[in-house]
Structure formats: C-alpha cells, structure tokens
C-alpha positions as CSV (number, residue, x, y, z in Angstrom):
1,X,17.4,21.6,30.9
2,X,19.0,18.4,31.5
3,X,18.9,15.1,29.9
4,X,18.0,11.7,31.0
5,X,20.2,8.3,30.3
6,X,18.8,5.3,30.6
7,X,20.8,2.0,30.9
8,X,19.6,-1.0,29.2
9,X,22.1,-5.0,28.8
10,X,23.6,-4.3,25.6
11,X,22.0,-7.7,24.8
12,X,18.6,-5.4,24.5
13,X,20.1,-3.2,23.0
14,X,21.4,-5.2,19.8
15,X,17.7,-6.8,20.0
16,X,16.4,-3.6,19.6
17,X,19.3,-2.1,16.9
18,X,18.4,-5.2,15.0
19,X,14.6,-5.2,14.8
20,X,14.7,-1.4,13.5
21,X,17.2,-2.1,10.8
22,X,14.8,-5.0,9.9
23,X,11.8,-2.3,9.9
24,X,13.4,0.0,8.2
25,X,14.4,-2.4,5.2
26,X,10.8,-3.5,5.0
27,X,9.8,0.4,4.8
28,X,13.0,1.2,2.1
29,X,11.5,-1.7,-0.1
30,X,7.9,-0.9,0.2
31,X,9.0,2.7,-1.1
32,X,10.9,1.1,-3.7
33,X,7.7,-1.0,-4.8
34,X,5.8,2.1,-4.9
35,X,8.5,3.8,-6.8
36,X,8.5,1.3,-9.5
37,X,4.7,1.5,-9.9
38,X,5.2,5.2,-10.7
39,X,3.4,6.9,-8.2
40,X,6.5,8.3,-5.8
41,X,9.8,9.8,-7.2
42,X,13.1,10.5,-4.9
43,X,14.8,13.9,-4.7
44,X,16.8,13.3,-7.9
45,X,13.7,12.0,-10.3
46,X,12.1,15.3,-9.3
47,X,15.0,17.4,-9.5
48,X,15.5,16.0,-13.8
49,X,11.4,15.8,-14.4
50,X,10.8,19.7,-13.5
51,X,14.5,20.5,-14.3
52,X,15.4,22.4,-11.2
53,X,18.4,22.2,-8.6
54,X,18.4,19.8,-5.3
55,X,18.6,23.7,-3.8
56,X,15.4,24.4,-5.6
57,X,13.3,21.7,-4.6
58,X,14.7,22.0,-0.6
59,X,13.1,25.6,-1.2
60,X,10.0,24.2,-2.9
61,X,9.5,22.0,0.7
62,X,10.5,24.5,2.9
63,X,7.9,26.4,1.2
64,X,5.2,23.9,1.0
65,X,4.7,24.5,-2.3
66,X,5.1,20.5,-3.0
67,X,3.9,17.9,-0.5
68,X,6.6,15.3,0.4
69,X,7.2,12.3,2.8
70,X,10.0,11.5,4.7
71,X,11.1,7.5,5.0
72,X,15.1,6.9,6.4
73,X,16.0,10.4,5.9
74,X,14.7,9.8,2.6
75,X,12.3,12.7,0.5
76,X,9.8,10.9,-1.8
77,X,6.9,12.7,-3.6
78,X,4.0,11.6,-5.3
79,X,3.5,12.2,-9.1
80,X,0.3,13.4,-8.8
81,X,0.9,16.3,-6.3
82,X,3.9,17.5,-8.8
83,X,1.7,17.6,-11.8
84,X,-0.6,19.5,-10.0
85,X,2.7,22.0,-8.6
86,X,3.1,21.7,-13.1
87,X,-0.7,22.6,-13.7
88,X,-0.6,25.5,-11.2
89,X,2.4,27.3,-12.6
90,X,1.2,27.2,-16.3
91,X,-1.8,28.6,-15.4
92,X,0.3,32.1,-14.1
C-alpha cells in the first residue's frame, strides 16, 4: 500500500483552500438557517431536550437508533426523527 502525492503551485493551492472555506461557510449558515426554523438541532440541543449524555447520543448514532447528518464535522438532527426516537420508547 503506498500513497500518491501530487504537486500543485501553491498559488492553486490557496485558490482552492479559499473556495472550500467559502463553501463551507455557505453550508455552516444554511444549517444555521435551518436551525433557527426549528427543524435541525446540534449535538448539545439534543443532548438537554431528551436529557441524555454527549456519550449517550454517540451510542444512539453508532446504533442507528437516531438518524443524523454530518456538515464540517458537525452532527445535526432533525426534530421530527427525534420525536419519533420519543414516540417509540413510550410505546415500550
């Protein structure tokens, strides 16, 4: 197993660094607009609205017991698959 290196001016390179931060801004505040609405939560709105432990809902991913994206290294759920994760444990 080996890997490859390729060489690009560093003047690309800076091009390129720059463009993705500027992407990945644009995605950060699109979550953020979605977040506002309501509709996604972050690791710690999650962890205070079902009153678990950051350990907890790592578990509850790993699992696939709650749906998640991932954005910049960045968990966000949606509201409406953790009410159903809250509907499905009453019901036991």
């Amino acid at each position: 197993m080996y890997m490859e290196l390729y060489m690009i001016e560093q003047k690309t390179y800076e091009a390129m660094k720059e463009r993705f931060e500027k992407f990945a801004q644009e995605v950060e505040e699109l979550c953020e607009d979605q977040k506002i609405d309501g509709n996604w939560l972050d690791n710690q709105d999650v962890c205070r609205l079902l009153h678990i432990s950051k350990r907890t809902l790592q578990y509850y991913r790993d699992s696939g017991m709650v749906p998640f994206s991932r954005i910049v290294n960045k968990c966000y759920y949606k509201a409406s698959d953790l009410q159903k994760l809250i509907d499905k444990s009453k019901v036991k």
